[in-house]
C-alpha positions in Angstrom: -1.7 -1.2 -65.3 -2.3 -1.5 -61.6 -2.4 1.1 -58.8 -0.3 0.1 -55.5 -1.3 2.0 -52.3 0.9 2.3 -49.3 0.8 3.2 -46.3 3.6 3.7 -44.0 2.3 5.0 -41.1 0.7 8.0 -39.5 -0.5 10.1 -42.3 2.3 8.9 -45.1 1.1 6.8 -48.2 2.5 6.4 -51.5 0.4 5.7 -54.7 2.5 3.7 -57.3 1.5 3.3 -61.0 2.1 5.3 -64.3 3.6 7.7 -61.9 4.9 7.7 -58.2 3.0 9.9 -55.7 4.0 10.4 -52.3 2.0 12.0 -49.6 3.0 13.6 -46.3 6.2 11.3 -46.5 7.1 10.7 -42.8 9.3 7.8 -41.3 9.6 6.4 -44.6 10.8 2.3 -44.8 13.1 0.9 -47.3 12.6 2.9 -50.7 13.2 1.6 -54.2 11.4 4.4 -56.6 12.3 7.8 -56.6 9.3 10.4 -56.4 7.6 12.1 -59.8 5.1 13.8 -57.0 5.7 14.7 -53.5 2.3 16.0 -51.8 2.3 17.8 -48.8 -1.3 18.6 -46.8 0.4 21.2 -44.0 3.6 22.4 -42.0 3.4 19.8 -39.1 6.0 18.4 -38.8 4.4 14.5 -38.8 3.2 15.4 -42.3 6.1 17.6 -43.9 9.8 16.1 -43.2 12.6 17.8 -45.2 14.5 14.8 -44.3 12.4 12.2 -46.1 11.2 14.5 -49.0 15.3 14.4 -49.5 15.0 10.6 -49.2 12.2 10.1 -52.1 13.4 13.2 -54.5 15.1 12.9 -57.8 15.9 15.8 -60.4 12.5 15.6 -61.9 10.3 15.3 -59.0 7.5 17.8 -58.4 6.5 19.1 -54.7 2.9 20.5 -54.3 2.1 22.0 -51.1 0.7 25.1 -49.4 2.8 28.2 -49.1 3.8 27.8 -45.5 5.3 24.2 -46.9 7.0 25.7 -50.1 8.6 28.7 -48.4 10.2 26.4 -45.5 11.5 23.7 -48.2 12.5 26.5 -50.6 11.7 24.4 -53.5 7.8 23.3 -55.8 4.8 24.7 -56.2 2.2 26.3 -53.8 -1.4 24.4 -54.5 -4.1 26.1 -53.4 -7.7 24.7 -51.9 -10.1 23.9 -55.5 -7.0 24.5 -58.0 -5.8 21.9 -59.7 -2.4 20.4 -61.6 -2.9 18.3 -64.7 0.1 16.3 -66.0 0.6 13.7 -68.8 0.0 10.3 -66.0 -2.4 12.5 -63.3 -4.9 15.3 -62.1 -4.0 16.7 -58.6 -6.6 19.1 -57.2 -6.1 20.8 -53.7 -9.2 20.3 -51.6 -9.5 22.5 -48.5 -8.6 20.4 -45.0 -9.4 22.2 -41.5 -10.7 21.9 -38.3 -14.3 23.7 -37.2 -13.8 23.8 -33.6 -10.2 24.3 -32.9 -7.5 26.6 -33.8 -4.8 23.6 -35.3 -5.7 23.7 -38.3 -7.5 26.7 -39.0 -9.0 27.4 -42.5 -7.3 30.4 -43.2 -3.8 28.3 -42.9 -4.7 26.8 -46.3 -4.2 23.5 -45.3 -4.7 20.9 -48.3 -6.5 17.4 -49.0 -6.0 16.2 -52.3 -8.4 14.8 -55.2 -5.4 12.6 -57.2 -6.9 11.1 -60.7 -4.5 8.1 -62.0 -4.9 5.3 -64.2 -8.8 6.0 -64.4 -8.6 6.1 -60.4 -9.9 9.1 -57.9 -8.1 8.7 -54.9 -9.6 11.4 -52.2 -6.9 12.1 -49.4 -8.5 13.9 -46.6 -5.3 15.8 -45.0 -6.0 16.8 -41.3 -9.0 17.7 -41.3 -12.9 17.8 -39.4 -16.2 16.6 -41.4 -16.7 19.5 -43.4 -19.4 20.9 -46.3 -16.3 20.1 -49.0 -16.6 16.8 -48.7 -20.2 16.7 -50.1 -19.2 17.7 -53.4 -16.3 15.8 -54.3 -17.9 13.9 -57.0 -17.4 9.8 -58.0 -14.7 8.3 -55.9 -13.0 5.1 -55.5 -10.8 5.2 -52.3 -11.0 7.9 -49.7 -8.2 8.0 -47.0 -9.8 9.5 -43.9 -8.2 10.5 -40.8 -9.9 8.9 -38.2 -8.1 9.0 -34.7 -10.1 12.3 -33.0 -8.5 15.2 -31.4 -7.4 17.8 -34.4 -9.0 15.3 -37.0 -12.2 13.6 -37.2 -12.9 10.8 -35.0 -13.6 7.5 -36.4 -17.6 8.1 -36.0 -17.2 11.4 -37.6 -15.1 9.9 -40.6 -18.1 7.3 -40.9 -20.6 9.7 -41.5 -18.3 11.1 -44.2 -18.1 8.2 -45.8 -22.1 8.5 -46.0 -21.7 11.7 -48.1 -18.3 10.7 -49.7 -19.4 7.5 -50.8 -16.0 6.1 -51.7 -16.1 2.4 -53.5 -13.0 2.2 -50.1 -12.0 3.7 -47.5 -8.8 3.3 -45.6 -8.0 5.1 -42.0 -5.5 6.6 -41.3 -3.7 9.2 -37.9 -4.8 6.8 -35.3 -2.9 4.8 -33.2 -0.2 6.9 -31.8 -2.1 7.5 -28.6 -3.4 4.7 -26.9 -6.9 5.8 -26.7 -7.0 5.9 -30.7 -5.2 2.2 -31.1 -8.5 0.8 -31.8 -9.9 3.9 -34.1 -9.1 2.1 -37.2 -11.1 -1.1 -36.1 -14.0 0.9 -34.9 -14.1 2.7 -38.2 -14.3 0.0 -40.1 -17.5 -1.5 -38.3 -19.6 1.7 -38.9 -18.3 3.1 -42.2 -20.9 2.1 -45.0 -18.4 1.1 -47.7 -15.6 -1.6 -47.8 -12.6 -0.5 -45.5 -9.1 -1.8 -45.2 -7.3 -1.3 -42.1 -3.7 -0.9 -43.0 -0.3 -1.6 -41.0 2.9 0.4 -41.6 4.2 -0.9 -44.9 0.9 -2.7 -46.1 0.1 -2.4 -50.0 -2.9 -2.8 -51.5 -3.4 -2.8 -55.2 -5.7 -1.6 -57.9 -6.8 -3.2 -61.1 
């Protein structure tokens, strides 16, 4: 069975195949599959919308998130940095996502990345996030979705040097573009980061075999 990324824009991706995975769902397109995992990195309100995690749910669907997330939506399960969900179809594991410098995302909010592990796949999704020493010890894997856009996330120079330690098999940018000095992040990622990227448009879908 094949895994089908895709992104929708901003932050927001879904990961289709032996189960459906949605991530920060935000401004979501035309939708045909319900949600068996909704995944939220923080409270802002570009990566947690109540309207679209309405959109996507059915009566089985799962929300993971951390607490600040859960207690606003009333409803799923607080994930916490390095603890982990295992279901029948996939492995979720909460990765810690925060900025070094600045007080956005401060570590002690408990902001998430995820580790997601379907159909013999390890899809790393960064959250918003700086380079930081978590990312060194991630283990094997296969696409890593990196913020790349500066300003409360890592800029598409730092995200290349995380590929470097990373070392995803690909990478795919993402939070760039909604200011007009980040428009060409994605393209400038691409040229430095050592591994095959694709630079995705709102509604592109890339797929796995």
């Amino acid at each position: 069975m094949a895994l089908e990324i895709q992104f929708y824009g901003n932050s927001s991706f879904s990961l289709v195949g032996g189960a459906a995975i949605y991530i920060d769902p935000w401004r979501l397109g035309k939708l045909e599959i319900g949600a068996d995992f909704i995944l939220v990195s923080h409270e802002h309100g570009n990566h947690f919308s109540p309207m679209d995690i309405e959109r996507i749910a059915v009566p089985n669907t799962r929300v993971l998130g951390p607490a600040t997330v859960i207690d606003s939506l009333g409803q799923g399960k607080v994930l916490l940095p390095d603890r982990e969900l295992l279901d029948t179809h996939v492995r979720i594991k909460g990765i810690p996502a925060y900025n070094r410098r600045s007080e956005i995302h401060k570590k002690s909010d408990k902001g998430l990345g995820f580790i997601i592990e379907i159909l013999g796949k390890r899809i790393y999704y960064a959250g918003d996030t700086d380079y930081i020493a978590e990312m060194e010890g991630l283990g094997p894997i296969d696409v890593a979705l990196l913020p790349v856009g500066g300003g409360s996330v890592m800029n598409y120079r730092e995200a290349a040097q995380a590929v470097d330690v990373i070392r995803p098999k690909l990478a795919i940018p993402y939070h760039y573009g909604d200011r007009e000095e980040t428009i060409l992040a994605g393209e400038s990622f691409a040229s430095r980061a050592d591994c095959i990227v694709r630079v995705l448009l709102p509604g592109d879908k890339i797929t796995l075999v």
